[in-house]
C-alpha positions in Angstrom: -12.3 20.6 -27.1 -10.4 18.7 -24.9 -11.1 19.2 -21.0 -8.1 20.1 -18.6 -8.2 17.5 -15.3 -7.4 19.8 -12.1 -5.3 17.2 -10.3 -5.1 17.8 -6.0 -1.8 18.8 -4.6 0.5 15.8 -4.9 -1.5 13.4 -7.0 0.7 11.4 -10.0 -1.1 10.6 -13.2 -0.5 7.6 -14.6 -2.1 5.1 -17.8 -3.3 2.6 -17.4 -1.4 1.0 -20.1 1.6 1.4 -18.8 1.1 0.1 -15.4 2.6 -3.1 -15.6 5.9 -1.3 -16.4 5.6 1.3 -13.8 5.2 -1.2 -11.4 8.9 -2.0 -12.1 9.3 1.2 -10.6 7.7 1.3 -7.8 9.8 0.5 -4.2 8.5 -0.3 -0.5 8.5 2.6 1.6 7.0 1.6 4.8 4.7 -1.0 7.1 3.0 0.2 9.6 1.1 -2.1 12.2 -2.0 -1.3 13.9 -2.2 -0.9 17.7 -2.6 -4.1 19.5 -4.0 -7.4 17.8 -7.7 -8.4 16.3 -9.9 -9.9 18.6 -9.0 -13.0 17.4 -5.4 -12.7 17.8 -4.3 -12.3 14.6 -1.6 -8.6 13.5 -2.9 -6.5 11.4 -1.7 -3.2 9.6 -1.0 -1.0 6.2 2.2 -0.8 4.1 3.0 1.7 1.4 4.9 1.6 -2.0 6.0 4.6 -4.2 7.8 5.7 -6.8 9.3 9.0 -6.7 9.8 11.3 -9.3 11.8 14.3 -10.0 9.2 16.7 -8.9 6.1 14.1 -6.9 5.9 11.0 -5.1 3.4 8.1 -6.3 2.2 6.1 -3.7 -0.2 3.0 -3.5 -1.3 1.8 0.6 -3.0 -1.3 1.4 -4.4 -2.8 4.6 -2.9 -6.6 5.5 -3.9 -9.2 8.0 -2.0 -11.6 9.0 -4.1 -15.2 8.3 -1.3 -17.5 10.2 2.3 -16.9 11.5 4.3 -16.0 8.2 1.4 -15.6 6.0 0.1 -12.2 5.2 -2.8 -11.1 2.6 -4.6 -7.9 1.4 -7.6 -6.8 4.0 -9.7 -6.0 1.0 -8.1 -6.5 -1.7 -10.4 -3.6 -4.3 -9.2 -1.1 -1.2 -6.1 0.7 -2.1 -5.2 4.0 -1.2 -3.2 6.1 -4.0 -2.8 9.8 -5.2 -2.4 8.5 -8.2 -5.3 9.0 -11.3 -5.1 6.6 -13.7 -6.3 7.6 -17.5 -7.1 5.5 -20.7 -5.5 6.0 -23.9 -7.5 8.8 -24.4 -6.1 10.7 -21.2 -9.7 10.5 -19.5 -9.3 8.9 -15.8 -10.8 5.6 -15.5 -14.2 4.9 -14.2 -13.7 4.1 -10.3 -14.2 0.3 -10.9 -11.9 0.1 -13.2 -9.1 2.0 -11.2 -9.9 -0.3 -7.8 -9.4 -3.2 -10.0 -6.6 -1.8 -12.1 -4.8 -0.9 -8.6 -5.5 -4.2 -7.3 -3.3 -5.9 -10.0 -0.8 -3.5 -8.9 -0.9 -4.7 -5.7 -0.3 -8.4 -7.0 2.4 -7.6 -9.2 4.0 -6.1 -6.1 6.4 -8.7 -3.8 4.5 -7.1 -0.5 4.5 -9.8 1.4 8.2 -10.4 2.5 9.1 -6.6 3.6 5.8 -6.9 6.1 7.0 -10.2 7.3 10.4 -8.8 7.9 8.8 -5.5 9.6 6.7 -7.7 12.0 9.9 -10.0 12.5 11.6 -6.6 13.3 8.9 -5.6 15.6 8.9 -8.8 17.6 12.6 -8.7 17.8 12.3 -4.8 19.5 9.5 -5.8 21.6 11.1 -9.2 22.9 13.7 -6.2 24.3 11.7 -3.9 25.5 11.5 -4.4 29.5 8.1 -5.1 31.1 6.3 -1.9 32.4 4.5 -1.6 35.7 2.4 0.3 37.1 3.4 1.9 40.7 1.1 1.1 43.5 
């Protein structure tokens, strides 16, 4: 007797199998930087990629670090956010290792890298503009 799978609000099943097509599919949404740099001077930050459907929104997030000026790479690379459950041919979802590493080639097959260069280029830009605050005395 096959088993129903009670998905959470706004989760996006996908196989496995196909995922290498979907990935054709799936667009850059957004970068988002977090506040102020590492310790060791270096940006760091998530972006997000979806793939929107008639009636949901598939999303995969990622942390980044920037390792020079211009060169960018995953955080943790087995560390991807999604609402989206992956299943086997048999419709069963895949064992969590399997998904981290599944989403992780996602992640790969995606061209990431250039629209969080051009967001941080963006954000230098806008900050190169913005005047210097001071405090009153």
């Amino acid at each position: 007797m096959p088993h129903l799978i009670r998905l959470p609000v706004g989760s996006v099943c996908w196989p496995a199998s196909a995922l290498s097509s979907e990935a054709l599919d799936v667009r850059y949404a957004q970068t988002s930087t977090h506040a102020g740099r590492a310790s060791d001077g270096r940006l760091s930050g998530s972006t997000r990629w979806e793939r929107v459907y008639a009636d949901a929104r598939a999303w995969v997030e990622w942390d980044w670090v920037e390792m020079t000026e211009g060169t960018v790479v995953q955080a943790d690379p087995l560390n991807v956010r999604s609402n989206v459950l992956l299943v086997d041919e048999r419709g069963r979802p895949l064992l969590s290792s399997r998904r981290r590493a599944t989403l992780a080639t996602l992640v790969y097959l995606l061209p990431w890298q250039g629209p969080v260069l051009d967001a941080l280029r963006a954000g230098a830009r806008s900050a190169a503009r913005m005047p210097e605050q001071r405090l009153a005395a």
